[in-house]
VOPAGU-2260 file (C-alpha; in pm, 1 decimal, decimal comma):
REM VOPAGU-2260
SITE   aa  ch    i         X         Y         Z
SITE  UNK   A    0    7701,2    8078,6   10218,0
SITE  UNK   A    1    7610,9    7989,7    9856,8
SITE  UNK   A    2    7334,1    7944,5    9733,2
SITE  UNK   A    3    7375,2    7669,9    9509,2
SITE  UNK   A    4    7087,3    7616,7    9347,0
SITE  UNK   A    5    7007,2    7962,6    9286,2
SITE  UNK   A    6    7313,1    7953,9    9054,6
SITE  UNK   A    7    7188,2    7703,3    8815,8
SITE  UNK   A    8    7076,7    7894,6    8497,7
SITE  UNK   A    9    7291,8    8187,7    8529,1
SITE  UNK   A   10    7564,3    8242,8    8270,3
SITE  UNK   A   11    7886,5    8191,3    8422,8
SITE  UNK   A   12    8129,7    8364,7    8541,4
SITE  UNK   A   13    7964,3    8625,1    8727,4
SITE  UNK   A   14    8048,9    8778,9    9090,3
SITE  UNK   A   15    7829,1    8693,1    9392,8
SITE  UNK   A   16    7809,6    8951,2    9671,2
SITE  UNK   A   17    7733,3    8815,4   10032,2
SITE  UNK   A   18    7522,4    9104,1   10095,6
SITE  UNK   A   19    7480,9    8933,9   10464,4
SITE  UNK   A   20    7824,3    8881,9   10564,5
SITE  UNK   A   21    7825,3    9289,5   10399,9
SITE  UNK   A   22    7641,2    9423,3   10643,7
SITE  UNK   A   23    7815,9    9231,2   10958,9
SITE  UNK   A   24    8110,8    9416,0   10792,5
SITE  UNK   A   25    7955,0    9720,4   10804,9
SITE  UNK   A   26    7857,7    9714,1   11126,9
SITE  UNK   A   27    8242,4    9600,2   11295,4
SITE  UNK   A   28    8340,1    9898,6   11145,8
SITE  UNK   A   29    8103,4   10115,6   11289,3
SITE  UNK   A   30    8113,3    9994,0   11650,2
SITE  UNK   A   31    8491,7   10058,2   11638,4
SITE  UNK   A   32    8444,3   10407,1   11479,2
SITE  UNK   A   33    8486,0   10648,5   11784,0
SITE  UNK   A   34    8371,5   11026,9   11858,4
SITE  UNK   A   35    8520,8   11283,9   11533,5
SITE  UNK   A   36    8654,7   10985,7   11305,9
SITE  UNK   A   37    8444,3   10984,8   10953,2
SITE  UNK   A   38    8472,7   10661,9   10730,2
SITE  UNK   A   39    8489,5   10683,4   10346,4
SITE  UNK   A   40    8445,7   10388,1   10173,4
SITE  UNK   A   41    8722,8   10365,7    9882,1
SITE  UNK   A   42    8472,2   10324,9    9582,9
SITE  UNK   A   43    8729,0   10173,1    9328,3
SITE  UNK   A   44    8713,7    9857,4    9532,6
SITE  UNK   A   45    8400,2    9754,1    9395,9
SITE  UNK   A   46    8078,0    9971,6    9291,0
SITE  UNK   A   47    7859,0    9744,5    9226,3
SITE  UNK   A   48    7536,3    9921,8    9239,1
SITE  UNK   A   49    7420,7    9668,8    9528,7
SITE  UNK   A   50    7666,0    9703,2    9737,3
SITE  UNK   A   51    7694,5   10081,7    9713,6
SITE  UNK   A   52    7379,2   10105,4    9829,0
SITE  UNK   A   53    7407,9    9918,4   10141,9
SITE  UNK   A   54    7711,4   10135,1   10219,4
SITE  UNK   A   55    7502,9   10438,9   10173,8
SITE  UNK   A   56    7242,3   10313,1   10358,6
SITE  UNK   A   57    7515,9   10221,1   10633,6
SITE  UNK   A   58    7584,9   10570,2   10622,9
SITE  UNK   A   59    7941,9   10589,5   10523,0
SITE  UNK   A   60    8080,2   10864,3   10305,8
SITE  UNK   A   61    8273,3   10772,0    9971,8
SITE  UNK   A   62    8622,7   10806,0    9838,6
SITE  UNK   A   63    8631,6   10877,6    9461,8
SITE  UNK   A   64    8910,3   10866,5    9237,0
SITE  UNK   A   65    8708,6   10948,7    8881,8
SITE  UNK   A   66    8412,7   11126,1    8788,3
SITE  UNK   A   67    8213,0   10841,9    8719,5
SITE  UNK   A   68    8290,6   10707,1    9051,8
SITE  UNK   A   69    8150,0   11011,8    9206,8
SITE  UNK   A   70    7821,2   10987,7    9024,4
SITE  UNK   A   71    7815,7   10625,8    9066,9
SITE  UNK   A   72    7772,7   10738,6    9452,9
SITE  UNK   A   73    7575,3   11039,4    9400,0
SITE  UNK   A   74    7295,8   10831,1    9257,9
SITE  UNK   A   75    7376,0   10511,7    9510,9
SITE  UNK   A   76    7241,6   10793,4    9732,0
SITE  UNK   A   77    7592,6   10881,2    9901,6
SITE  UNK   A   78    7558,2   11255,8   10068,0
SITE  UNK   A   79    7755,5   11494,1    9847,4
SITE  UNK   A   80    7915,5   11607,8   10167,2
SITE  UNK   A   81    8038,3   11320,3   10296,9
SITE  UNK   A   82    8218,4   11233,3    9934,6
SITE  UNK   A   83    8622,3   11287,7    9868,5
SITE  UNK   A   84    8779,4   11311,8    9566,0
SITE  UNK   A   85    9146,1   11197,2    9530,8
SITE  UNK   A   86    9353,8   11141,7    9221,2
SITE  UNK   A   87    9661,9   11265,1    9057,2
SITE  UNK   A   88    9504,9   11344,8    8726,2
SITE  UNK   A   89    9145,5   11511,9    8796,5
SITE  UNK   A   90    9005,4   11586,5    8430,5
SITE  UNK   A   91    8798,2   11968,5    8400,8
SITE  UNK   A   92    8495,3   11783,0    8410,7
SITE  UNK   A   93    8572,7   11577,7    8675,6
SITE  UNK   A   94    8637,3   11884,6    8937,2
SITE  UNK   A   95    8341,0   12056,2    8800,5
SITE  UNK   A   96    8137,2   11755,5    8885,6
SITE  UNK   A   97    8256,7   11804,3    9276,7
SITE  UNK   A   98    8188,4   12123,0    9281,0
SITE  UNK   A   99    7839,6   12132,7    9155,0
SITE  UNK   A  100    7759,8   11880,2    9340,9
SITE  UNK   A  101    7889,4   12032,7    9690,6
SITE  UNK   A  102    8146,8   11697,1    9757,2
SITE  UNK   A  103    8291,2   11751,4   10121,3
SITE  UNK   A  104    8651,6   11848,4    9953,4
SITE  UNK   A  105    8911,4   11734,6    9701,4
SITE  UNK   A  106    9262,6   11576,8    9798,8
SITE  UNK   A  107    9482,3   11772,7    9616,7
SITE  UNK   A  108    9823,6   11650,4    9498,4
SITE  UNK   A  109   10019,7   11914,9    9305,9
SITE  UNK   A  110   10054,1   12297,5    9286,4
SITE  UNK   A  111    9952,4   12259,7    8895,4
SITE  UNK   A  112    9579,5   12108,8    8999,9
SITE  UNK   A  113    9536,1   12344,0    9320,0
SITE  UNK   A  114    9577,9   12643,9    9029,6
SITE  UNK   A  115    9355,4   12468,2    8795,3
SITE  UNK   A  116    9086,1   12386,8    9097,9
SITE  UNK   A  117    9108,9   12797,5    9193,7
SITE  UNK   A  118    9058,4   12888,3    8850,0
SITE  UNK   A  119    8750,4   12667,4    8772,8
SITE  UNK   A  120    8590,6   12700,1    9133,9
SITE  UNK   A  121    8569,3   13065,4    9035,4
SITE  UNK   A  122    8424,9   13028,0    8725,2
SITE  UNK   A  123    8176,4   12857,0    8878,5
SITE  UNK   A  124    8180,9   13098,4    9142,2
SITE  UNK   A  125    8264,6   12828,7    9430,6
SITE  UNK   A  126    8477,0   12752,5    9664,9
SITE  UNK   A  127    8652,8   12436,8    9669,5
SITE  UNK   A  128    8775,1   12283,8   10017,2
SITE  UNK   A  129    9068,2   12099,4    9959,5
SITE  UNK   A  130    9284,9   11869,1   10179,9
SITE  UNK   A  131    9658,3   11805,0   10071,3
SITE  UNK   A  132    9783,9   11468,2   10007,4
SITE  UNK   A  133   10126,2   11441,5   10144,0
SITE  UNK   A  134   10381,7   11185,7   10039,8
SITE  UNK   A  135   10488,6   11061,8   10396,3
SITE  UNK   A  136   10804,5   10848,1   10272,3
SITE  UNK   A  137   10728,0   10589,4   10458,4
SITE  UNK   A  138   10717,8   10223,3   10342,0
SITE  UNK   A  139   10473,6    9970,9   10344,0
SITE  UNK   A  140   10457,7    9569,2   10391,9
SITE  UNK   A  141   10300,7    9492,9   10053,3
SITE  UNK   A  142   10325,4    9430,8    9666,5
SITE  UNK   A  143   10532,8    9646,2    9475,5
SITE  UNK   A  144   10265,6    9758,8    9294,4
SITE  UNK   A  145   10061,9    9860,8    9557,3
SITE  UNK   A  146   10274,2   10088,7    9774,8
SITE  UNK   A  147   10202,6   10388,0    9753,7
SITE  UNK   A  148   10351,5   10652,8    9955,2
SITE  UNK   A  149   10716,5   10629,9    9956,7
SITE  UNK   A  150   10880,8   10897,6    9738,1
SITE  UNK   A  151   10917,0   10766,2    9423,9
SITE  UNK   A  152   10566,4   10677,6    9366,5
SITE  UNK   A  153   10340,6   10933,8    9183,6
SITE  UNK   A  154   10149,0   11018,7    9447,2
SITE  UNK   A  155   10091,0   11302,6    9672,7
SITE  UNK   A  156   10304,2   11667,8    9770,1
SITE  UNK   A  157   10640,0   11576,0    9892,6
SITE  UNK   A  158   10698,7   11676,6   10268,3
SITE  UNK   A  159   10930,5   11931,7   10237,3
SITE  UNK   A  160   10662,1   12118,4   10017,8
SITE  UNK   A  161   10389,8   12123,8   10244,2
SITE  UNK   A  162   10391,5   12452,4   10371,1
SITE  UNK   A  163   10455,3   12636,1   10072,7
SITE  UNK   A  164   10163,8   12498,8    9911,8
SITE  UNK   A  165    9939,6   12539,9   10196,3
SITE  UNK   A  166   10074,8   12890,3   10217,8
SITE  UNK   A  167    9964,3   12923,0    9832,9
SITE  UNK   A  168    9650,7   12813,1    9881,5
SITE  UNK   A  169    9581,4   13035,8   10138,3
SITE  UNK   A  170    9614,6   13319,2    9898,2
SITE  UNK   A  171    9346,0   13162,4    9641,9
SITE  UNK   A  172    9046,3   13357,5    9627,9
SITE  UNK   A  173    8821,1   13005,4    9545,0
SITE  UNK   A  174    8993,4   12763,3    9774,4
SITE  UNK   A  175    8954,8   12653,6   10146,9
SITE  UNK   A  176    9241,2   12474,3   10326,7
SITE  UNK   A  177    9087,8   12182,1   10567,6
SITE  UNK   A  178    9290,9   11947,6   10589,6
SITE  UNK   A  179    9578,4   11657,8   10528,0
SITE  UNK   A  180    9563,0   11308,9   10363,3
SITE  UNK   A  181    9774,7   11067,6   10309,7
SITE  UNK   A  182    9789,6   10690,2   10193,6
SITE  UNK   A  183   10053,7   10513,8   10218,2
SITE  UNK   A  184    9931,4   10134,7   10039,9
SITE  UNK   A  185    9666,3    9856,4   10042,4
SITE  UNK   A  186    9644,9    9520,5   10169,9
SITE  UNK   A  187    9848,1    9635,1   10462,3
SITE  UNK   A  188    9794,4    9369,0   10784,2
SITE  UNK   A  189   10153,9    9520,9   10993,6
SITE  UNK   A  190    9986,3    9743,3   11211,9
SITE  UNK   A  191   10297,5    9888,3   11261,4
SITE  UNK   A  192   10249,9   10056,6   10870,3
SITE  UNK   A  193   10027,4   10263,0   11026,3
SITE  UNK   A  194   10168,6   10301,0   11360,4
SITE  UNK   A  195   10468,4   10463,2   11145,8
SITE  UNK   A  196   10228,7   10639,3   10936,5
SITE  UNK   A  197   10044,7   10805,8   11249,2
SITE  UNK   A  198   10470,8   10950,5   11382,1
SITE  UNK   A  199   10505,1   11094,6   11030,7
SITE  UNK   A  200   10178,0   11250,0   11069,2
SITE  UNK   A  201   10279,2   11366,1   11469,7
SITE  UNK   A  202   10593,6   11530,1   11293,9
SITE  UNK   A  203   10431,0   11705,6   11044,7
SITE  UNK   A  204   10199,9   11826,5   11287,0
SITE  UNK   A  205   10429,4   11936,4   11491,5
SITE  UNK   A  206   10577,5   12163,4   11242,3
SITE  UNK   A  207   10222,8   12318,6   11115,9
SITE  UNK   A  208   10175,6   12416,8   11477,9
SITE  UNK   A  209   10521,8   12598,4   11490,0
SITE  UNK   A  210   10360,0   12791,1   11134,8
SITE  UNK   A  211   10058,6   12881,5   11327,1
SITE  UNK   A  212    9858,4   12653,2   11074,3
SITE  UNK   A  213    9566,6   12477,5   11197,6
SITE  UNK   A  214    9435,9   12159,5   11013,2
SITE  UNK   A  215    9075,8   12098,4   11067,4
SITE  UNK   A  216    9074,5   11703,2   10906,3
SITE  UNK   A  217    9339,2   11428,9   10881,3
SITE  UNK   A  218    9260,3   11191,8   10630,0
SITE  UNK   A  219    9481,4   10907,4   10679,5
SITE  UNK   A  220    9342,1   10699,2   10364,3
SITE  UNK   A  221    9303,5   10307,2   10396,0
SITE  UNK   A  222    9510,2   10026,2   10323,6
SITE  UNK   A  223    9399,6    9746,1   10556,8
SITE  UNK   A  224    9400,1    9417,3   10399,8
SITE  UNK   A  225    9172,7    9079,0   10438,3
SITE  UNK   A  226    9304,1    8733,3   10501,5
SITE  UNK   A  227    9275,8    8577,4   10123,9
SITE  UNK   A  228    9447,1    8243,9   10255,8
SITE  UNK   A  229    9133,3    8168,0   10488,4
SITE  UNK   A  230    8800,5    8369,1   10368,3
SITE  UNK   A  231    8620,5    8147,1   10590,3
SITE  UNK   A  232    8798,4    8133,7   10911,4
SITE  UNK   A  233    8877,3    8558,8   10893,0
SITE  UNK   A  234    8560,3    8690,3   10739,6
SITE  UNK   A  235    8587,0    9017,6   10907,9
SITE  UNK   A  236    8945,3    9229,9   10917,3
SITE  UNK   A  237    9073,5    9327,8   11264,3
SITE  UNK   A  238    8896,3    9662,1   11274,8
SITE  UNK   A  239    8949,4    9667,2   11642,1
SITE  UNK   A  240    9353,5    9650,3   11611,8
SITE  UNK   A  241    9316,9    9893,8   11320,4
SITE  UNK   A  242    9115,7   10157,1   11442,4
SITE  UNK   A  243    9332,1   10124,0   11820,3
SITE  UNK   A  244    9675,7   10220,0   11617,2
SITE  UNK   A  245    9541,1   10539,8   11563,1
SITE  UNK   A  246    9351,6   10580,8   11841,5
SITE  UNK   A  247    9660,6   10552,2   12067,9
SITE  UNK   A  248    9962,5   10646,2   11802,1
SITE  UNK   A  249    9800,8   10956,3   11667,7
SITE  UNK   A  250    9816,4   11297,1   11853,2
SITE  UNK   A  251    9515,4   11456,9   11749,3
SITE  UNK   A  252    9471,9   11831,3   11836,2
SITE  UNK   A  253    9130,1   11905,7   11973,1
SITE  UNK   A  254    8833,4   11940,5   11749,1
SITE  UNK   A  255    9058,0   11731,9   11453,4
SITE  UNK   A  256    8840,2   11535,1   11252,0
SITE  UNK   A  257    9022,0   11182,4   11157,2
SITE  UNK   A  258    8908,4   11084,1   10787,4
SITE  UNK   A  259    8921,5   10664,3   10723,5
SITE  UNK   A  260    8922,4   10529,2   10348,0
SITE  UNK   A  261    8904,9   10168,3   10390,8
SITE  UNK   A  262    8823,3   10006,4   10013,0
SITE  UNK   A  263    8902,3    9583,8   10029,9
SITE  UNK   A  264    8859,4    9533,0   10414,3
SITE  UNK   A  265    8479,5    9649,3   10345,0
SITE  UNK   A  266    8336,8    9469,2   10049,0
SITE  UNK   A  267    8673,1    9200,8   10045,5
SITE  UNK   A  268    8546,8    8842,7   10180,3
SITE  UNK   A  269    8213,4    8934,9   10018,1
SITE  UNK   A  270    8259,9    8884,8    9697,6
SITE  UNK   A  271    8334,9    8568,5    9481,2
SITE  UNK   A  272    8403,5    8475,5    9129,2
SITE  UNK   A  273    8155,2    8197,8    9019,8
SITE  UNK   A  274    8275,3    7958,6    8713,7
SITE  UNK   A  275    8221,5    7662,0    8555,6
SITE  UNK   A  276    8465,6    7389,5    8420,7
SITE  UNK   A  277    8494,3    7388,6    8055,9
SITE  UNK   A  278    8781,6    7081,9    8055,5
SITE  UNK   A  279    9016,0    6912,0    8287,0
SITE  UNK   A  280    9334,6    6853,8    8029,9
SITE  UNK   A  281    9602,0    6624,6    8142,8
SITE  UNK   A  282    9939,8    6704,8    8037,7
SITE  UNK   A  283   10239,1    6487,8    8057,9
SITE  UNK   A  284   10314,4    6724,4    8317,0
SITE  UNK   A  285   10079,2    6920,5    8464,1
SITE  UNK   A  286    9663,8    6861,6    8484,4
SITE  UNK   A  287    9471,6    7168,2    8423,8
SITE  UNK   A  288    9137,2    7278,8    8559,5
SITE  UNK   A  289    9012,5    7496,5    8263,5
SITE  UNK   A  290    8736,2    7754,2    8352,0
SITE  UNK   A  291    8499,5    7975,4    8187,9
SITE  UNK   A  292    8656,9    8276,7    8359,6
SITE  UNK   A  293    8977,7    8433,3    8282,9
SITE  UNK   A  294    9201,1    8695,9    8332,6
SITE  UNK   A  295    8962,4    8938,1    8188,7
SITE  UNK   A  296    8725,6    8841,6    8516,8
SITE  UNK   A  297    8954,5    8860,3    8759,8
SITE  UNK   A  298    9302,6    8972,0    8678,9
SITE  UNK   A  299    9477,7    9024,4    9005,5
SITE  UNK   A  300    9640,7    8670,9    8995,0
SITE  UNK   A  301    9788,5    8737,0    8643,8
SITE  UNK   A  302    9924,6    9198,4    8723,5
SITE  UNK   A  303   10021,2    9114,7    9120,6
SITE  UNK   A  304   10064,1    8719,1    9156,0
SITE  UNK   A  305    9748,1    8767,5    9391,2
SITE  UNK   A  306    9655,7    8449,6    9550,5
SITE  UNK   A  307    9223,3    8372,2    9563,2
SITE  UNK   A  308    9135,4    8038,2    9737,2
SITE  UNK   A  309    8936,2    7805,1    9513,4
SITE  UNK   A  310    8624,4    7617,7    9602,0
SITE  UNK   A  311    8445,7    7301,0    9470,8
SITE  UNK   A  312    8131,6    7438,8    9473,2
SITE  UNK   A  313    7926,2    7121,8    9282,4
SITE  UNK   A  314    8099,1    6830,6    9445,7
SITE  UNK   A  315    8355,4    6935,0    9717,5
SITE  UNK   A  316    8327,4    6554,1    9882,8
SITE  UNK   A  317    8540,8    6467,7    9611,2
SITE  UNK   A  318    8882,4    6282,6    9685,2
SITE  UNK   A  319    9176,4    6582,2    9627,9
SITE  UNK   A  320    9370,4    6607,3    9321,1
SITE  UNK   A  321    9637,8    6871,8    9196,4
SITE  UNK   A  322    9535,0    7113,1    8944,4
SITE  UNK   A  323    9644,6    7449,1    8754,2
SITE  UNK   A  324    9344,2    7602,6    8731,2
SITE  UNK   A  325    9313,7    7838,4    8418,8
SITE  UNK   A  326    9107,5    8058,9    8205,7
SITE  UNK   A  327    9040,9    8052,5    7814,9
SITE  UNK   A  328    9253,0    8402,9    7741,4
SITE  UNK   A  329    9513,9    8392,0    7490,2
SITE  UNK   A  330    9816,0    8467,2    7717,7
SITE  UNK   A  331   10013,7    8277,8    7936,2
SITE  UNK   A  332    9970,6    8456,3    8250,3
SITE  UNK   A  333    9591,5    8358,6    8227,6
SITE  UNK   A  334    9642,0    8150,2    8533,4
SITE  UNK   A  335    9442,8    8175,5    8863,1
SITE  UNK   A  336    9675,4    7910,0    9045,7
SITE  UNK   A  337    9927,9    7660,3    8992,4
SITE  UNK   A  338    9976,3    7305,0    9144,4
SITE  UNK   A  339    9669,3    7311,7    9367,0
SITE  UNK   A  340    9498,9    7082,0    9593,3
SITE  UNK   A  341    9116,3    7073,4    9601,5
SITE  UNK   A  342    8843,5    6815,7    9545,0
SITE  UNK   A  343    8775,4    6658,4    9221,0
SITE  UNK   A  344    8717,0    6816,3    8925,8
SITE  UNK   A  345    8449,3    6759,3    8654,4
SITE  UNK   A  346    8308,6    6925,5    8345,7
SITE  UNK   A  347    8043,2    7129,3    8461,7
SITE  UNK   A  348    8145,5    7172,3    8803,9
SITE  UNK   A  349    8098,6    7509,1    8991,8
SITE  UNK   A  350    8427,9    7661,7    9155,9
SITE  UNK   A  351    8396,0    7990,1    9326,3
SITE  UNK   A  352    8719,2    8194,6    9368,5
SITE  UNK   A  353    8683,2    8367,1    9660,4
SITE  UNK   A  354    8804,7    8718,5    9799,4
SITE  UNK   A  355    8703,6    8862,2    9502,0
SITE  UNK   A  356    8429,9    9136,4    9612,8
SITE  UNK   A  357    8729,9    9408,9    9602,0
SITE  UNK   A  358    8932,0    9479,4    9276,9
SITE  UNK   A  359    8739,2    9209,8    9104,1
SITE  UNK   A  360    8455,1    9337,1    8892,7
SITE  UNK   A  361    8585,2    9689,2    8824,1
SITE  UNK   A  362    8891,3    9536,1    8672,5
SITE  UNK   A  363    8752,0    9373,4    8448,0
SITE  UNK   A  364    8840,0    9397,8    8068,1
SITE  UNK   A  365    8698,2    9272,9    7728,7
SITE  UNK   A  366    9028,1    9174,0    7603,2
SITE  UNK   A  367    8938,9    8890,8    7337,5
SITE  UNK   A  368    8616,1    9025,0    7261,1
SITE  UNK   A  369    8490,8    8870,1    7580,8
SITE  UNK   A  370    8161,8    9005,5    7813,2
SITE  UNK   A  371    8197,5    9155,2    8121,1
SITE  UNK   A  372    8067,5    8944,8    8405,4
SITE  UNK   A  373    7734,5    9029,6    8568,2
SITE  UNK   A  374    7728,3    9094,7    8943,7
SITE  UNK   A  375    7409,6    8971,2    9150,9
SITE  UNK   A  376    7351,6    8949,0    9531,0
SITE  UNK   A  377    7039,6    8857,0    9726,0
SITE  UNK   A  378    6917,3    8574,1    9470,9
């Protein structure tokens, strides 16, 4: 899977995108997709330019939460059509990209930006298609942080709301109602999350059709996760159980259009952080494994206590030996594991982190005046 050899004269750490084990990705998901569902891929996973093309190529749409993420697709070579923009703070210039460029339509989360998206959209004498993100209360098997659609996080129109605002949109000269979306967190493996996800949505359905109001799309976001205890045995996410749930839990009405936004179970098990040994520092206590990269590479161990398996990349024949392996950053929390077992470690030695292709690169930070690390594939 590495390419060993290749590595030698590259400045560590950088990311390494499998763009191989990419495209067999690519392609589960597309022999599960079935007739009127349209994938997205969730850009802020990863956008390296590499591996946005392939997804383009693919021919997936995108799901953009910036600007910059929707140019970052525009010139990966992403349709304009086939590109969403979520997000509860969408700068001026941000919706003015999307509507110059013609992006399929904007997930709208609060009366204030549906007024401001009106009023620019006929400036630019435009109309906008928007879908409304709905906050579906309903909880999800996952990290604090990374729940998002229960009703005290940020995101989304509550329920109760949902046909008032739909209502008001109706009466905007520069806006087009199409549709629903809703997300309700990531790194979701329960498929009953989404089985409960998919009533909500049959509820809320259920009411639109007593309003007379039709919904053309149902955008039921992304969330599925990747197995980060065993990159190697689990490669590819259960796409088949995933894209089932709905298929059997969800009461589509006919001609509905279901919209996917899968982000980490795409470009996930793809990617790896590669880095070197700088010391191995006994303590009375504790032996430490102290690599070039740090929290600033890859900081999902240090904001969700995210777990990455570690590799021996150089000499994995080693005899095992119990390490906390961590960075050179100034904090504490710069710590990718504690009290690990893995071959022998040397100055020098290669480790790859793996799981890192999604929320890896994009997070990074130059927090102690440090570089950002370089991304290659196909060395």
């Amino acid at each position: 899977m590495f390419p060993i050899e290749k590595f030698k004269g590259i400045r560590t750490p950088f990311y390494y995108y499998d763009t191989e084990l990419l495209d067999q990705t690519l392609d589960a998901i597309k022999k599960e997709l079935r007739p009127g569902y349209n994938m997205h891929y969730a850009v802020k996973a990863c956008t390296n330019p590499i591996v946005l093309k392939h997804i383009a190529q693919a021919g997936l749409g995108c799901d953009c939460v910036s600007g910059g993420e929707i140019q970052a697709c525009l010139d990966a070579g992403f349709k304009a059509e086939d590109i969403v923009f979520a997000g509860v703070g969408k700068s001026d210039w941000e919706i003015e990209l999307g509507l110059k460029a013609g992006i399929g339509f904007f997930n709208v989360e609060s009366i204030p930006e549906l007024e401001v998206i009106n009023e620019l959209a006929g400036e630019m004498q435009k109309t906008a298609r928007v879908c409304f993100r709905i906050n579906p209360n309903v909880g999800a098997h996952t990290h604090a942080n990374i729940t998002t659609g229960l009703a005290e996080n940020k995101f989304g129109i509550a329920m109760e709301d949902m046909v008032k605002v739909i209502r008001i949109a109706q009466e905007m000269k520069n806006v087009e109602f199409v549709g629903l979306h809703f997300h309700i967190g990531s790194q979701l493996l329960v498929m009953d999350d989404f089985a409960a996800l998919c009533d909500r949505i049959n509820e809320l359905q259920a009411q639109l059709d007593a309003e007379g109001i039709s919904v053309p799309n149902i955008n039921v976001g992304g969330g599925l996760g990747i197995d980060y205890q065993n990159p190697d045995a689990n490669p590819i996410p259960n796409f088949k159980a995933y894209f089932e749930t709905y298929a059997t839990r969800l009461n589509l009405r006919e001609g509905q259009q279901l919209h996917f936004e899968l982000g980490r179970a795409v470009v996930g098990q793809c990617g790896s952080l590669i880095s070197k040994v700088l010391y191995i520092k006994k303590g009375s206590v504790k032996q430490f494994a102290i690599v070039d990269a740090g929290m600033t590479d890859l900081i999902r161990p240090a904001l969700y206590d995210a777990y990455h398996c570690i590799q021996n990349l150089t000499s994995p024949e080693q005899p095992v030996e119990k390490y906390d392996v961590v960075g050179p950053i100034c904090e504490s929390s710069d710590v990718f594991v504690k009290d690990y077992d893995m071959p022998g470690l040397k100055r020098g030695d290669l480790v790859a982190m793996r799981s890192a292709g999604a929320y890896g690169e994009i997070m990074a930070s130059q927090y102690n005046c440090r570089q950002l690390p370089k991304g290659y594939a196909e060395l």
